[in-house]
mmCIF file of the N, C-alpha and C atoms, coordinates in Angstrom:
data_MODEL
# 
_entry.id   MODEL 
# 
loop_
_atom_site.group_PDB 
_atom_site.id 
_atom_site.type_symbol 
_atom_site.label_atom_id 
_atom_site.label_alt_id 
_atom_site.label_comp_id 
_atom_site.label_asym_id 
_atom_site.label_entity_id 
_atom_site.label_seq_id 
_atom_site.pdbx_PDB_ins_code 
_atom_site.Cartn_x 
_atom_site.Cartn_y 
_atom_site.Cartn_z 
_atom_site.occupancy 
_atom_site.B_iso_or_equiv 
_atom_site.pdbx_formal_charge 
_atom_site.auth_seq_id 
_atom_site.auth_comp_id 
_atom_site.auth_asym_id 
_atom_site.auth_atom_id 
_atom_site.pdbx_PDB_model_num 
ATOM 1   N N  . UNK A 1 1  ? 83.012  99.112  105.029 1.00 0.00 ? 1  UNK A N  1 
ATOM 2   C CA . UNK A 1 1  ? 83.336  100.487 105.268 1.00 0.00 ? 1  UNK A CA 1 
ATOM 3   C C  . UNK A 1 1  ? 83.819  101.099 103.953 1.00 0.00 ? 1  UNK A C  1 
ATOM 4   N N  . UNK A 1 2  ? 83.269  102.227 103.564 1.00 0.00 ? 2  UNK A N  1 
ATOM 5   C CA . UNK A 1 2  ? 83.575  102.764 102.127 1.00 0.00 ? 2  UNK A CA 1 
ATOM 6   C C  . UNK A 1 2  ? 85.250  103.537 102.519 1.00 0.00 ? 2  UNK A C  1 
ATOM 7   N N  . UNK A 1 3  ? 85.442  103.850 101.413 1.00 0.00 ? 3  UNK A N  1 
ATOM 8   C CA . UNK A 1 3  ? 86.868  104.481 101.673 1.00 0.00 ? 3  UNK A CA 1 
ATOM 9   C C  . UNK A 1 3  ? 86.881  105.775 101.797 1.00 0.00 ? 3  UNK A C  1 
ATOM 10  N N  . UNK A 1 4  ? 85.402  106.339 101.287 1.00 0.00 ? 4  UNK A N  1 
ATOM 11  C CA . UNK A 1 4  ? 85.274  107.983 101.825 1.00 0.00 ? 4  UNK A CA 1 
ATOM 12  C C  . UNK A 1 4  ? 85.039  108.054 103.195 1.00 0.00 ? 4  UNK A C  1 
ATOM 13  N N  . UNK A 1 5  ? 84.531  107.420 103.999 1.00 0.00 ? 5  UNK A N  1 
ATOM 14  C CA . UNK A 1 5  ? 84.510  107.234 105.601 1.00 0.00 ? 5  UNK A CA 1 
ATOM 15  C C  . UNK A 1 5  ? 85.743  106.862 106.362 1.00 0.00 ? 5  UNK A C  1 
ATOM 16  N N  . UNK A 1 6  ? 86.333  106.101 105.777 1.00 0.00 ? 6  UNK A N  1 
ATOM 17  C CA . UNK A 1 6  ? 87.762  105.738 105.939 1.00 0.00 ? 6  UNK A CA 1 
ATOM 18  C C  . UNK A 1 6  ? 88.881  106.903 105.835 1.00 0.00 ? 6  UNK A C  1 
ATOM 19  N N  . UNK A 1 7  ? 88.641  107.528 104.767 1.00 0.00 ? 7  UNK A N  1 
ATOM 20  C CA . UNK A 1 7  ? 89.755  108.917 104.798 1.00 0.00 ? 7  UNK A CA 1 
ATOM 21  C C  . UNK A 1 7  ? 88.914  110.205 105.686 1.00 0.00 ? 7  UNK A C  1 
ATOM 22  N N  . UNK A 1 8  ? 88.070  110.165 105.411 1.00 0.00 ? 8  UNK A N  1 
ATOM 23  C CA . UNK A 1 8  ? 87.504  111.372 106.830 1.00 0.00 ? 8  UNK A CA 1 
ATOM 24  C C  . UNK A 1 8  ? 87.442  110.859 108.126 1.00 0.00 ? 8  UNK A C  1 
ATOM 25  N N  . UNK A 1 9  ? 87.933  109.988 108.362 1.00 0.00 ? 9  UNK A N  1 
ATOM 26  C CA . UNK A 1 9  ? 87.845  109.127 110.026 1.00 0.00 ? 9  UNK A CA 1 
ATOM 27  C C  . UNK A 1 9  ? 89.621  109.443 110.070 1.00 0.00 ? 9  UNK A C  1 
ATOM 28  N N  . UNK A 1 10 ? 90.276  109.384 109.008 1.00 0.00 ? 10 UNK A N  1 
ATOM 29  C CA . UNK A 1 10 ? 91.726  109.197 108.891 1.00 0.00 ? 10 UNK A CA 1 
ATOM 30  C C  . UNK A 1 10 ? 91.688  110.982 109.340 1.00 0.00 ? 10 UNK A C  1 
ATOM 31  N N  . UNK A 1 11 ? 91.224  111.849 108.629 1.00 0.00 ? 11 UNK A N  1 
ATOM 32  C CA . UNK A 1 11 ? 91.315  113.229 108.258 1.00 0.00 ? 11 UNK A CA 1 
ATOM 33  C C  . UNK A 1 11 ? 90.861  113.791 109.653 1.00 0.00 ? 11 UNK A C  1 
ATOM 34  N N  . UNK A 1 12 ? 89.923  113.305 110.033 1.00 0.00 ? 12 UNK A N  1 
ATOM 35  C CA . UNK A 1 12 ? 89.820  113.955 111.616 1.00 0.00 ? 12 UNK A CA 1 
ATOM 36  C C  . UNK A 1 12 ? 90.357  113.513 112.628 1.00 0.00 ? 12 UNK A C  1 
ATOM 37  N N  . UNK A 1 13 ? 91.068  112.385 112.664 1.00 0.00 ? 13 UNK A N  1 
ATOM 38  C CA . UNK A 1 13 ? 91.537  111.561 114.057 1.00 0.00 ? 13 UNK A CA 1 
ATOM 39  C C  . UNK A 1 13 ? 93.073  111.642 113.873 1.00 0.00 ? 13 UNK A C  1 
ATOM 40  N N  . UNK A 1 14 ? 93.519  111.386 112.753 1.00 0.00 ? 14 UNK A N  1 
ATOM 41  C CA . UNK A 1 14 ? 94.974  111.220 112.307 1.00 0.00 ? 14 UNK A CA 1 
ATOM 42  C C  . UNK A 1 14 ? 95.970  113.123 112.068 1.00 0.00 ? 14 UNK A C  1 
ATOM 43  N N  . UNK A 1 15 ? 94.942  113.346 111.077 1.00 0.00 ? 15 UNK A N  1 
ATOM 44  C CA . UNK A 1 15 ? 95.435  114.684 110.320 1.00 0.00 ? 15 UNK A CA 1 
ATOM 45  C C  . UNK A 1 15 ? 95.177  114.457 108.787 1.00 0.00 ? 15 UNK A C  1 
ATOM 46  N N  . UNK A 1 16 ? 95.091  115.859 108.441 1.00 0.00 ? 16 UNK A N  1 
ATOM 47  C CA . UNK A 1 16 ? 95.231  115.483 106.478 1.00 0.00 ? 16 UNK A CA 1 
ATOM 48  C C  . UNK A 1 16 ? 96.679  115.250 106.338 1.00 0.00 ? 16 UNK A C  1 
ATOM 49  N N  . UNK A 1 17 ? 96.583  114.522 105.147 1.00 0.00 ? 17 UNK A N  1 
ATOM 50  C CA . UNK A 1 17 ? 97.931  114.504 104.242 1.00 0.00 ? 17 UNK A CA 1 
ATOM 51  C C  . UNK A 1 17 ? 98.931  115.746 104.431 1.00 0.00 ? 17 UNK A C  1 
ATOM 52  N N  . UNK A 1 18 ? 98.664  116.546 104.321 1.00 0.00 ? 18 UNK A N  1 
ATOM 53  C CA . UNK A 1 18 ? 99.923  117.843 104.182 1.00 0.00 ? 18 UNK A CA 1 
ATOM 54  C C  . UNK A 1 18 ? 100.034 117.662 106.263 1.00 0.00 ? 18 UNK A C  1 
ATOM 55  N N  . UNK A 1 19 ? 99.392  117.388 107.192 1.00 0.00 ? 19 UNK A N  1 
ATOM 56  C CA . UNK A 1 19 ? 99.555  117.921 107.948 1.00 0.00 ? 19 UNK A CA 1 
ATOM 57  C C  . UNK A 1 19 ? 101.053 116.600 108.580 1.00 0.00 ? 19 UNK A C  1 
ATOM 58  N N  . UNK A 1 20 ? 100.569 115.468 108.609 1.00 0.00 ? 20 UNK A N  1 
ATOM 59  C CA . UNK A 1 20 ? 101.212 114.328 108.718 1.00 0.00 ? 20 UNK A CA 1 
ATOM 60  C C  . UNK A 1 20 ? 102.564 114.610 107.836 1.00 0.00 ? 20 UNK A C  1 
ATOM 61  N N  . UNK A 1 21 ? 102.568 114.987 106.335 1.00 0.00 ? 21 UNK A N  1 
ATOM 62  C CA . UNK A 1 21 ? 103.476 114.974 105.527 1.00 0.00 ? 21 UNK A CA 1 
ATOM 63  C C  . UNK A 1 21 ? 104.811 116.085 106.265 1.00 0.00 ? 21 UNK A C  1 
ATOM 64  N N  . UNK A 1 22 ? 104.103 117.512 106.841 1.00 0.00 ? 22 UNK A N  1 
ATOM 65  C CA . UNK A 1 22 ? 104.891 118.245 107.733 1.00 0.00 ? 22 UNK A CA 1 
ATOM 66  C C  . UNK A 1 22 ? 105.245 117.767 108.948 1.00 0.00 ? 22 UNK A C  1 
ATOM 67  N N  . UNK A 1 23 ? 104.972 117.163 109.534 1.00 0.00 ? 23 UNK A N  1 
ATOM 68  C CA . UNK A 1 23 ? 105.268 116.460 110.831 1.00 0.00 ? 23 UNK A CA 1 
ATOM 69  C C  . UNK A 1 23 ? 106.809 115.697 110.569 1.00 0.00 ? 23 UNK A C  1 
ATOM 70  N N  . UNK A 1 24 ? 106.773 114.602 109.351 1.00 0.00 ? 24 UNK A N  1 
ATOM 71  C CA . UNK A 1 24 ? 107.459 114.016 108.863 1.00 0.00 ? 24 UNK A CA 1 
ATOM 72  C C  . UNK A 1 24 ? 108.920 114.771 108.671 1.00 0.00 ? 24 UNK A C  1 
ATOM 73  N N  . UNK A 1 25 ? 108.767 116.091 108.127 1.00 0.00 ? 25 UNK A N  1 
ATOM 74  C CA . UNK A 1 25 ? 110.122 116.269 107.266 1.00 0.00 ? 25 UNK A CA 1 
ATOM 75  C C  . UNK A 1 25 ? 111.052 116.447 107.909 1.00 0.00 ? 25 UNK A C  1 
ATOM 76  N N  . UNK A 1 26 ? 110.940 116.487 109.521 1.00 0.00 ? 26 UNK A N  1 
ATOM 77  C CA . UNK A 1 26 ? 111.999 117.145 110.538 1.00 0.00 ? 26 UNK A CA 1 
ATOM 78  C C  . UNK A 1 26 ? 112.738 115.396 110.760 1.00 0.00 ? 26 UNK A C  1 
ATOM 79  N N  . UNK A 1 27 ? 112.682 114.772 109.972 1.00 0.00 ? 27 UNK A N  1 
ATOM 80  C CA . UNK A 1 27 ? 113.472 113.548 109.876 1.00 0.00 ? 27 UNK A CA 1 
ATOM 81  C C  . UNK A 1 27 ? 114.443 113.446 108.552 1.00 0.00 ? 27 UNK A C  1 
ATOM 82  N N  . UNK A 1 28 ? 113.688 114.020 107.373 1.00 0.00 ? 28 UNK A N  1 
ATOM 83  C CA . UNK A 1 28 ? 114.853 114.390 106.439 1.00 0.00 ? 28 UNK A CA 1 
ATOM 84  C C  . UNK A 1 28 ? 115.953 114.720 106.428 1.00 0.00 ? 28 UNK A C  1 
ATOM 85  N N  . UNK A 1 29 ? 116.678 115.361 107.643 1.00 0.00 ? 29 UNK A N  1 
ATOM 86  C CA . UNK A 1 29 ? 117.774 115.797 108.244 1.00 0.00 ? 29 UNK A CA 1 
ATOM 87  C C  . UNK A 1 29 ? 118.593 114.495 108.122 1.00 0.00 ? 29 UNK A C  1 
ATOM 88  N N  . UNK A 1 30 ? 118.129 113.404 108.592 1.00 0.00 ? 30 UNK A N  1 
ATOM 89  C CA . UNK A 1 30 ? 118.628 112.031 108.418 1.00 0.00 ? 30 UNK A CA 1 
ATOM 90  C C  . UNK A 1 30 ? 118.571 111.557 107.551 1.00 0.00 ? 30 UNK A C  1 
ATOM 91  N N  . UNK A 1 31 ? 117.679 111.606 107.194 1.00 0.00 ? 31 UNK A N  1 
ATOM 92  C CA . UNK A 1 31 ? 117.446 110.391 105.457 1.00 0.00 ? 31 UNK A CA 1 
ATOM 93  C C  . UNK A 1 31 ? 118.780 111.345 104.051 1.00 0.00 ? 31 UNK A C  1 
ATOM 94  N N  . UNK A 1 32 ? 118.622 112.764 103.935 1.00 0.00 ? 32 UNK A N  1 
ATOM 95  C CA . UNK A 1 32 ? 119.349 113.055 102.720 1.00 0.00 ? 32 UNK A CA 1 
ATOM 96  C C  . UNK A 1 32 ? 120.856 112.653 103.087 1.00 0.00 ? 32 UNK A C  1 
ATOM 97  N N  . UNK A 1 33 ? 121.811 112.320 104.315 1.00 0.00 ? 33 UNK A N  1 
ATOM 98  C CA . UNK A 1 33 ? 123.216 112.207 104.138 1.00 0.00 ? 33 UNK A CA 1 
ATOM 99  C C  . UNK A 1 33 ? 123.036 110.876 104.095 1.00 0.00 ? 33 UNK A C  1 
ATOM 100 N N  . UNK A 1 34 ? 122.344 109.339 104.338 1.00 0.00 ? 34 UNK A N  1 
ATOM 101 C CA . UNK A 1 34 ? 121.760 108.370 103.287 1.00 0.00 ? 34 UNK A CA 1 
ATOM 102 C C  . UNK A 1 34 ? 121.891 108.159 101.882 1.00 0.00 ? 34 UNK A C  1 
ATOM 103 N N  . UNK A 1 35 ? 120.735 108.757 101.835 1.00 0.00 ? 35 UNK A N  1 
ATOM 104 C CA . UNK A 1 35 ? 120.944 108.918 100.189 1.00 0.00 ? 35 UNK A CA 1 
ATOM 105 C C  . UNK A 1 35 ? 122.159 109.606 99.599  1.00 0.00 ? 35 UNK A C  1 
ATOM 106 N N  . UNK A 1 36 ? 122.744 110.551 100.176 1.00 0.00 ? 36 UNK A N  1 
ATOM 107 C CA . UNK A 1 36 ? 123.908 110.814 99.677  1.00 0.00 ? 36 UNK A CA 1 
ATOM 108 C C  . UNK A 1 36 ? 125.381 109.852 99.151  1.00 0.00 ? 36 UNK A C  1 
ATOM 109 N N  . UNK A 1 37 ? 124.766 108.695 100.506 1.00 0.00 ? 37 UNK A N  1 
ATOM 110 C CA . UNK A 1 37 ? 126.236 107.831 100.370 1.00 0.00 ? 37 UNK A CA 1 
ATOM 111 C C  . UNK A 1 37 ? 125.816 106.723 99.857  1.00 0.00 ? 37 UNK A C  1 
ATOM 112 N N  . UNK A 1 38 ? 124.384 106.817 98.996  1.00 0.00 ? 38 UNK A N  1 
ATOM 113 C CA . UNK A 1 38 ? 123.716 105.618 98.310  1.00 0.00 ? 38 UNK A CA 1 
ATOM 114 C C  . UNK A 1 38 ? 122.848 106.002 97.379  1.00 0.00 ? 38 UNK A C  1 
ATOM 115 N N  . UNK A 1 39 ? 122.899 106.320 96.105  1.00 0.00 ? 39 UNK A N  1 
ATOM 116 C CA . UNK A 1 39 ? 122.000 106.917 95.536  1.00 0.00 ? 39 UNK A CA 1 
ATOM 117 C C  . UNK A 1 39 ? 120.958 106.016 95.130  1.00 0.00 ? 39 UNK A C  1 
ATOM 118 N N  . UNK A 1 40 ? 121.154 104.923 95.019  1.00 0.00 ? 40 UNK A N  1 
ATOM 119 C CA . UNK A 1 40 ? 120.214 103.828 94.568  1.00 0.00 ? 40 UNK A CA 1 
ATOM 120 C C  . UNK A 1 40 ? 119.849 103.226 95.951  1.00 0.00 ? 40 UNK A C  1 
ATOM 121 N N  . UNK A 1 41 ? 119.538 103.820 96.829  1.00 0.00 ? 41 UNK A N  1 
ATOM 122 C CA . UNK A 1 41 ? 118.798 103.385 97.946  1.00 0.00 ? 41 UNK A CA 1 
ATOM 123 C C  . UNK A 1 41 ? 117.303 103.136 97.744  1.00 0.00 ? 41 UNK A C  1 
ATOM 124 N N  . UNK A 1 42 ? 116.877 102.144 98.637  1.00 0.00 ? 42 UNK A N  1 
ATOM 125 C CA . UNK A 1 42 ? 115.441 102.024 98.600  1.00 0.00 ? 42 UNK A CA 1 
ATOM 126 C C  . UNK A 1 42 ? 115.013 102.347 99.648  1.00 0.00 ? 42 UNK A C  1 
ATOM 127 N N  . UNK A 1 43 ? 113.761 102.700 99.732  1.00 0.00 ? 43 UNK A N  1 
ATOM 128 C CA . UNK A 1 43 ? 112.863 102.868 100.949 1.00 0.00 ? 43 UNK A CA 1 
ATOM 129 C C  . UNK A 1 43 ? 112.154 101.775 101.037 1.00 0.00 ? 43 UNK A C  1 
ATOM 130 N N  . UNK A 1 44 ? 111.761 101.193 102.097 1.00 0.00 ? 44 UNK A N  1 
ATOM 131 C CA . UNK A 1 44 ? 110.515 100.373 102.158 1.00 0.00 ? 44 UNK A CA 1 
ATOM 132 C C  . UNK A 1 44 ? 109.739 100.411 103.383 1.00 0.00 ? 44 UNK A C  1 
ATOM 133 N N  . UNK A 1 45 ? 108.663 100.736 103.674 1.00 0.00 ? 45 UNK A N  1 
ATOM 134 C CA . UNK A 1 45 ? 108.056 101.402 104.533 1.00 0.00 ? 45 UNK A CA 1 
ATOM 135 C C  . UNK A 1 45 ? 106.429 99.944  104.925 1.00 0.00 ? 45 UNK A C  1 
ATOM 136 N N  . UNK A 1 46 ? 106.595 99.551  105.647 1.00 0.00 ? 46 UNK A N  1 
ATOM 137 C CA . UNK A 1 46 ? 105.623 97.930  106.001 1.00 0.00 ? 46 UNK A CA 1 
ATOM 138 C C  . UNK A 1 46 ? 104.073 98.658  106.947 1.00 0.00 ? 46 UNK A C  1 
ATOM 139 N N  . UNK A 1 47 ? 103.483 98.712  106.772 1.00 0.00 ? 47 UNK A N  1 
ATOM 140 C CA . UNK A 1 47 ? 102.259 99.263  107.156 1.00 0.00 ? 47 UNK A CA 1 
ATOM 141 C C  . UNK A 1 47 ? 102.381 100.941 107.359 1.00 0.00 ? 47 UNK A C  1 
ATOM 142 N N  . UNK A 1 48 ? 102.276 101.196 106.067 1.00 0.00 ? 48 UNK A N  1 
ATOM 143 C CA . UNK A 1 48 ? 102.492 103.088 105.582 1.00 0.00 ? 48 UNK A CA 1 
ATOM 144 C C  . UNK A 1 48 ? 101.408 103.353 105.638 1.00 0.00 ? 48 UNK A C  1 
ATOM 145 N N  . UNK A 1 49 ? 100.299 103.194 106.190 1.00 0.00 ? 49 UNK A N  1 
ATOM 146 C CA . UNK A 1 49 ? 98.938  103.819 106.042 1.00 0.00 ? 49 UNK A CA 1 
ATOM 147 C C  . UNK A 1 49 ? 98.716  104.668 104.673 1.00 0.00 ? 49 UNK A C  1 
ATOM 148 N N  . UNK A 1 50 ? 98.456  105.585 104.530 1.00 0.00 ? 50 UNK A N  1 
ATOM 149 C CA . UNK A 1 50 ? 97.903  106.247 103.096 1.00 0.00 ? 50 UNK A CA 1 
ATOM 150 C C  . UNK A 1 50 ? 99.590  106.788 102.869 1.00 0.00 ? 50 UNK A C  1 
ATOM 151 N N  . UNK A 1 51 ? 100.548 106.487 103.176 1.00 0.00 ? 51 UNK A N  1 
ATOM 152 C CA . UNK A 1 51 ? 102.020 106.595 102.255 1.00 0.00 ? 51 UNK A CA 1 
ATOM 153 C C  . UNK A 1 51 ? 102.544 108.098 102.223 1.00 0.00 ? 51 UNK A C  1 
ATOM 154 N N  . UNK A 1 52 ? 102.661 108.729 102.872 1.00 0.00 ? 52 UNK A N  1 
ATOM 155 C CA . UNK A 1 52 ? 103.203 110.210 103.648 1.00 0.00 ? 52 UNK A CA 1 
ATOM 156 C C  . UNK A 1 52 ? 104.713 110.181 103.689 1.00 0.00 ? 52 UNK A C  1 
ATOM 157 N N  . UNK A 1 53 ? 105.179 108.909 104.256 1.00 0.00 ? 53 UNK A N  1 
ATOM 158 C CA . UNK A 1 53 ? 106.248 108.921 104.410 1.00 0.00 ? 53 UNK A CA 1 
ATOM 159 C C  . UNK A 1 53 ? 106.927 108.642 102.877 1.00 0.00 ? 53 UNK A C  1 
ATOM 160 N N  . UNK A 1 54 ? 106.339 107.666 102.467 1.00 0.00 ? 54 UNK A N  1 
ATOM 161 C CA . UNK A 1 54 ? 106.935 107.145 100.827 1.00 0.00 ? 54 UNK A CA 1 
ATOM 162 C C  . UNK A 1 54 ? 106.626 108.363 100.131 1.00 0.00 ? 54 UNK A C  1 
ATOM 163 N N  . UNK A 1 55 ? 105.743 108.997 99.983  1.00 0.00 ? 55 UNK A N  1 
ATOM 164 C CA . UNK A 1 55 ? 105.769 110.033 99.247  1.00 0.00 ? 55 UNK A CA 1 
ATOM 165 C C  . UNK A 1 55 ? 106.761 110.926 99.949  1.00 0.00 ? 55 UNK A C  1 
ATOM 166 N N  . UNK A 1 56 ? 107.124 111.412 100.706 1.00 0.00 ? 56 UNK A N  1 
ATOM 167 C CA . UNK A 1 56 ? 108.162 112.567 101.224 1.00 0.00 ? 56 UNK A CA 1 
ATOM 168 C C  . UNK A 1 56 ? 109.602 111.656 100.715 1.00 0.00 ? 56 UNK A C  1 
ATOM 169 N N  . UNK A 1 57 ? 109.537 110.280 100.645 1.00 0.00 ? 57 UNK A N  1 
ATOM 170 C CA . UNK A 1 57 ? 111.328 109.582 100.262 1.00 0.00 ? 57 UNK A CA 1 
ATOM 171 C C  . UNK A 1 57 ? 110.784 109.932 98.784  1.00 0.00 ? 57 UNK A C  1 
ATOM 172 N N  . UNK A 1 58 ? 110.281 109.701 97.928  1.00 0.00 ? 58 UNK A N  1 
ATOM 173 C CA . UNK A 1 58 ? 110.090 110.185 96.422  1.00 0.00 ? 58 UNK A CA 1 
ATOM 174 C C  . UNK A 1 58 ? 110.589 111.422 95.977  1.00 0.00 ? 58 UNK A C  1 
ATOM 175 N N  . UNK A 1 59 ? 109.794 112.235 96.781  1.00 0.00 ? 59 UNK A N  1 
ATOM 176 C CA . UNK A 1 59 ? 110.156 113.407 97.108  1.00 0.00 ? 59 UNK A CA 1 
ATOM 177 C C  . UNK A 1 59 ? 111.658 113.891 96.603  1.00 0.00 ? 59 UNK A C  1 
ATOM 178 N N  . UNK A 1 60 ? 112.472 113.181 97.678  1.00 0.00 ? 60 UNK A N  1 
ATOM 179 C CA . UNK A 1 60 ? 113.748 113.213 98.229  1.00 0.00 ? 60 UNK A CA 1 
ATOM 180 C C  . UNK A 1 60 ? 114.412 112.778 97.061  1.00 0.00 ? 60 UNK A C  1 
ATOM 181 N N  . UNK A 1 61 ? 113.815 111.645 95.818  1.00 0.00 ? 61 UNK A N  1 
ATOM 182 C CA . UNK A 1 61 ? 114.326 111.129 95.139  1.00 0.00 ? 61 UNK A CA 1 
ATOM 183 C C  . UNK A 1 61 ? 114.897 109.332 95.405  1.00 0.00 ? 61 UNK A C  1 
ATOM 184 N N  . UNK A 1 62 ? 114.183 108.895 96.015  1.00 0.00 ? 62 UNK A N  1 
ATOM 185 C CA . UNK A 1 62 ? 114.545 107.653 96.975  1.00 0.00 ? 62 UNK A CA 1 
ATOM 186 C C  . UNK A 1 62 ? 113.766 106.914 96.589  1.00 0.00 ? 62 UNK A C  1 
ATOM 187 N N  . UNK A 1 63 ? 113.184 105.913 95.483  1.00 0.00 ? 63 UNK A N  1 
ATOM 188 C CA . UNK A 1 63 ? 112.703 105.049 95.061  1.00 0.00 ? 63 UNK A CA 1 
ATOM 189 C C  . UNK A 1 63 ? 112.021 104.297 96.495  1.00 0.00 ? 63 UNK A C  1 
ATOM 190 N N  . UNK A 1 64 ? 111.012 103.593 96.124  1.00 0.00 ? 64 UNK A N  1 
ATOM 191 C CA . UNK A 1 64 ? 110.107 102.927 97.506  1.00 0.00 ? 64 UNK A CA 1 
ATOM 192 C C  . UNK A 1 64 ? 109.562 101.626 96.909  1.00 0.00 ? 64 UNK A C  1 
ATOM 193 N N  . UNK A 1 65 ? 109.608 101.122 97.936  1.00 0.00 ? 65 UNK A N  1 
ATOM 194 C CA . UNK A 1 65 ? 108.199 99.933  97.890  1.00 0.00 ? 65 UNK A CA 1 
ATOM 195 C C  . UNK A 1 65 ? 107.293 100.071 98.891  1.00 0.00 ? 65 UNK A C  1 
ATOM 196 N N  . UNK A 1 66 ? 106.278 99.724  97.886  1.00 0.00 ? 66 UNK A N  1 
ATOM 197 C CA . UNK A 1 66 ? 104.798 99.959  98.867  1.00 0.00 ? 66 UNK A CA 1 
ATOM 198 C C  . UNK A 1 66 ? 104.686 98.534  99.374  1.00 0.00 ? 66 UNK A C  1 
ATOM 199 N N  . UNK A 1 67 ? 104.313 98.817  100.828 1.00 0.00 ? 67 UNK A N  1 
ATOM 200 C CA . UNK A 1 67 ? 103.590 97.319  101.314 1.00 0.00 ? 67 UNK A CA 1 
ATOM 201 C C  . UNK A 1 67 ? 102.311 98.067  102.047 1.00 0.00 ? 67 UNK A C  1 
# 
């Protein structure tokens, strides 16, 4: 399976990137008083599909590991 079939199977069944990425942020409410009381916090996020969430903790300033 190529990976351009793979992200348009993702893009029509899932959502695009920005749409998933907005879905997400109504959890930030939680994550920034976190990071507040940890600035060297990590994220680590274990089957992130194309990484929406790790990118929105970057975002935030929250260092990640990809798995």
């Amino acid at each position: 399976m190529s990976d351009d079939f793979y992200r348009a199977f993702e893009d029509k069944f899932r959502g695009s990137r920005e749409l998933i990425k907005s879905r997400l942020r109504v959890y930030l409410s939680f994550v920034e008083p976190l990071k507040n009381l940890d600035p060297d916090a990590t994220a680590l996020d274990l089957g992130c599909g194309r990484g929406e969430w790790l990118e929105l903790m970057k975002e935030l300033g929250v260092s990640n590991t990809w798995h």
